[in-house]
N, C-alpha and C positions, 0 to 999 in steps of 0.2 A: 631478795634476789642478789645483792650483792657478794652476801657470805657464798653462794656454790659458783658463781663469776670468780672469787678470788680463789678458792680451791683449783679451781679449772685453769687459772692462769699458774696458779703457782707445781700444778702439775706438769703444763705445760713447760715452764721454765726449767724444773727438776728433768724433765725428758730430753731441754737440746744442752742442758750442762752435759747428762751423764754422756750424751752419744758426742759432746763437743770433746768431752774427755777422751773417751775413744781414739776418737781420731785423731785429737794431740800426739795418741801414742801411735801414732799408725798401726790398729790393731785392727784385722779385719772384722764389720759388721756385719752379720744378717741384717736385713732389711725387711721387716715385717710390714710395712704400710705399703710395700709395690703392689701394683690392682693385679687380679686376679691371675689376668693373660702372663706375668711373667713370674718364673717359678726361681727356686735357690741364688736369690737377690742378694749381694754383699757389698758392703762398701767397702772395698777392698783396702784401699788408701782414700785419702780426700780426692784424688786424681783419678780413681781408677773405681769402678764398677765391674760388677761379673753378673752373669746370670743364664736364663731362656732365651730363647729367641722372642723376638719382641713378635705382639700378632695382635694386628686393629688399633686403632688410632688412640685408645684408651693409652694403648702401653705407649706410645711413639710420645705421647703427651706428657706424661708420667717421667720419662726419661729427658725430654726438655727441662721439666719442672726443677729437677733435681739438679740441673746446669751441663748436664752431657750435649758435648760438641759434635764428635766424634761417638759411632757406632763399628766394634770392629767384630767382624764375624769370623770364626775358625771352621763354621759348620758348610759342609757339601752342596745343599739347597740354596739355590739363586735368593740374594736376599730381598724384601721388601725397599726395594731404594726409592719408590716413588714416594711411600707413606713415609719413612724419613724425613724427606724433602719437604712434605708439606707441614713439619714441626720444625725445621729450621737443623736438621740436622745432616752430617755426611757421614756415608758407608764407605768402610775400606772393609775388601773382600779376601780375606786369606784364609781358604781350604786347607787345614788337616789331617791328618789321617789319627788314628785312634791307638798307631803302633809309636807313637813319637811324632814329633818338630821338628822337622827339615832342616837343614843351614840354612838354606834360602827363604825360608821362614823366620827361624830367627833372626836376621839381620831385616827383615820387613818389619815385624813386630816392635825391635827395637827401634826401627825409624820411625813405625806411627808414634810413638812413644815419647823420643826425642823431637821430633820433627813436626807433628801435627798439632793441633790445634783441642785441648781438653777441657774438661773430662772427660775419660771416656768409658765405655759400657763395652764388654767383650762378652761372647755370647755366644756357644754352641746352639744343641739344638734341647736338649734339656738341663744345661749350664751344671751340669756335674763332672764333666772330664773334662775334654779339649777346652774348652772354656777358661774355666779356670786354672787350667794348666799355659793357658797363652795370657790369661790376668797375670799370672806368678813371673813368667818373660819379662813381661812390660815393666814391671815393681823391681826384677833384678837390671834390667838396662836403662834403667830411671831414677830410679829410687833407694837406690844403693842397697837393696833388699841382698840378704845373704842365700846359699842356698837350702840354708838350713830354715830360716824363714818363710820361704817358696814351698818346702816341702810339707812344713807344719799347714800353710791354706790349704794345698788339696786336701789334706786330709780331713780339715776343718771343711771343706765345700763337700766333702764324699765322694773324690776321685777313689775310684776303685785299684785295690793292689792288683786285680788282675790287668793296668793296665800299665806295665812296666816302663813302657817306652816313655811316656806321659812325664813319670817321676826321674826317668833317668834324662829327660831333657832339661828340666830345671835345675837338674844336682851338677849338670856338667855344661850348663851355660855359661858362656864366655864372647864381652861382649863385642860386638864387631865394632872396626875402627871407625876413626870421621869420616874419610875416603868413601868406602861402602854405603856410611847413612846418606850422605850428599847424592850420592848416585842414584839411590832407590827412591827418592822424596816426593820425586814427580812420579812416580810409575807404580803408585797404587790403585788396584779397580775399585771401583764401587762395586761392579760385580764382576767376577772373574769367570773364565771359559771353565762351565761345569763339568765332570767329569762322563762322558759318554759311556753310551751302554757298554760297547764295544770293551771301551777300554776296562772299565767294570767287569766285566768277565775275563778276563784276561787276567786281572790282578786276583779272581777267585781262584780260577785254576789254577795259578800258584800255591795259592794256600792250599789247594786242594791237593794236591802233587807232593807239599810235607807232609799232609795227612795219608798220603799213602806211603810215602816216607816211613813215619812213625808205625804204620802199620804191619810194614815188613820188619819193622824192627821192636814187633812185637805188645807194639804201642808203648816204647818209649822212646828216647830219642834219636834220631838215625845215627850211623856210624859218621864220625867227625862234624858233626854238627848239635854240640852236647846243650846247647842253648832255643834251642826245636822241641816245645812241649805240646803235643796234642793237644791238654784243655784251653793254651793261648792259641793256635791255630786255629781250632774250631770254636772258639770267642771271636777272632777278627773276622771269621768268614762270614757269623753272625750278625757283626754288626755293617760291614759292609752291605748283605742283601739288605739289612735294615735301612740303611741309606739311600740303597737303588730305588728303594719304594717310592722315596720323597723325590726321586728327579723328573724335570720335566718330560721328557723323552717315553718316562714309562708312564706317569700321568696319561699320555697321549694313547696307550697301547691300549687296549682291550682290558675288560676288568680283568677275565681268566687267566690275563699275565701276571698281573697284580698279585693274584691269588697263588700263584706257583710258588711267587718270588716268599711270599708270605710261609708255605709251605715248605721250601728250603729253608729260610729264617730256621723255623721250630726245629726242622728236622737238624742242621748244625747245632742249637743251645741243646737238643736232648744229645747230642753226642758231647758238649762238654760237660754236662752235668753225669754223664753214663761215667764220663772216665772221672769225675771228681769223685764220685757216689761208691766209684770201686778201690779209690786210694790206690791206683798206679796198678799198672800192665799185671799180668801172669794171670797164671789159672782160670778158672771160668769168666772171669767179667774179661777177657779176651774173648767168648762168644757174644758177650752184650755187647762190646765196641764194633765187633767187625757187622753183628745186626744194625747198631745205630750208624755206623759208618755208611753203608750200605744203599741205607735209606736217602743218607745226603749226597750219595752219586744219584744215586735214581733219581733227586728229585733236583739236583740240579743239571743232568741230562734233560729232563722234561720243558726248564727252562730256557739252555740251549736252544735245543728244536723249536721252541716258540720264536725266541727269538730272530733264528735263519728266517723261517717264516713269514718274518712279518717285517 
């Protein structure tokens, strides 16, 4: 019995050298032993964590175990602060968007960062874009992380090039003064005013307004606005209904609202794939945009009108 006892320790030993080494170098880890519930886990720095959104006491546990203080959420959905709390830990709640990092974000992030209390776990909602795009924040207003550094993890976590805003907020962070962090230290939520239906529609129809933009302009970019591409408009508009799904407000509505919102969703990603699939405007796949375009008025008219409704 002793000789697979001594194997087993000395595996054990060989496993926290190599990940001790690791993080000597501050090189980000995947994390292969997080439980199930949370998904693209990395030990980003010795101070900093990224991942899923934590879900059931398995994960809340898991993230104590590892020494996480602090829980920072970038994702839309009201977070779990109760199940938190009953593992000893606190939520700061800073929402997002999938187009880029706010100023006013930035300078929060960098305060959880400087200001609070770590390690910490930052966490969208399937911890491959904002997430780890708001871990990279934290590591450049902390950790003396360069932007060059910051840009190499998303790429290492699977932030997607389609999400430019993402990487152009790490490339051009710069960090807010002491002044700033002192002011913001006290004024973090645990959970922050989610973003209403109302105003969610509101911010589609703008997207939806370059998409007809682009439309008149043949499906490529509108006249003075050369930074306006179809297949990113109709990406953010996709993930935004993807959002709306997870809020409380439509949790509450009737499933058949659920299901439109879900119906919009698809009918937005087959129009960005329509125009990636045709490699840019002209000639006939101008009849398959203005068909898939179509489809995503019709079908977020449909959601409108439920909405008045209801």
């Amino acid at each position: 019995m002793k000789k697979p006892f001594a194997l087993l320790a000395l595996a054990a030993a060989l496993t926290f050298w190599t990940t001790a080494s690791l993080l000597a170098a501050d090189q980000p880890v995947p994390l292969t032993n997080a439980p199930s519930a949370l998904h693209n886990v990395f030990r980003v720095t010795p101070r900093v964590l990224s991942g899923s959104q934590p879900e059931g006491d398995a994960a809340f546990a898991w993230l104590a175990s590892q020494g996480v203080k602090t829980i920072v959420s970038v994702d839309g959905a009201r977070p779990d602060v109760e199940a938190a709390r009953r593992h000893g830990l606190r939520y700061v709640h800073l929402p997002v968007g999938y187009d880029g990092v706010p100023t006013n974000r930035l300078a929060e992030l960098a305060t959880v960062a400087n200001r609070m209390p770590g390690p910490f776990y930052v966490h969208c909602h399937h911890g491959k874009h904002r997430g780890p795009a708001a871990a990279a924040l934290m590591c450049e207003a902390s950790e003396n992380w360069s932007a060059a550094e910051a840009d190499a993890f998303l790429k290492q976590a699977g932030t997607s090039a389609d999400y430019p805003g993402l990487y152009r907020s790490v490339r051009e962070f710069r960090p807010p003064d002491a002044k700033t962090l002192a002011a913001l230290a006290n004024a973090l939520p645990e959970a922050a005013a989610t973003t209403s239906l109302v105003q969610a529609m509101v911010a589609m129809d703008e997207h939806l307004e370059r998409l007809r933009s682009c439309q008149q302009a043949h499906w490529g970019p509108p006249p003075g606005q050369p930074d306006v591409s179809p297949a990113h408009e109709a990406l953010m508009l996709s993930e935004q209904l993807r959002e709306l799904q997870r809020l409380d407000d439509v949790k509450r509505r009737p499933t058949d609202f659920a299901e439109l919102l879900i119906g919009s969703e698809q009918a937005a990603d087959d129009l960005r794939r329509q125009w990636s699939d045709s490699r840019g405007p002209g000639g006939e796949a101008a009849n398959g945009l203005n068909t898939a375009f179509a489809r995503v008025v019709q079908s977020c008219a449909a959601c409108h009108e439920k909405c008045r409704n209801n």
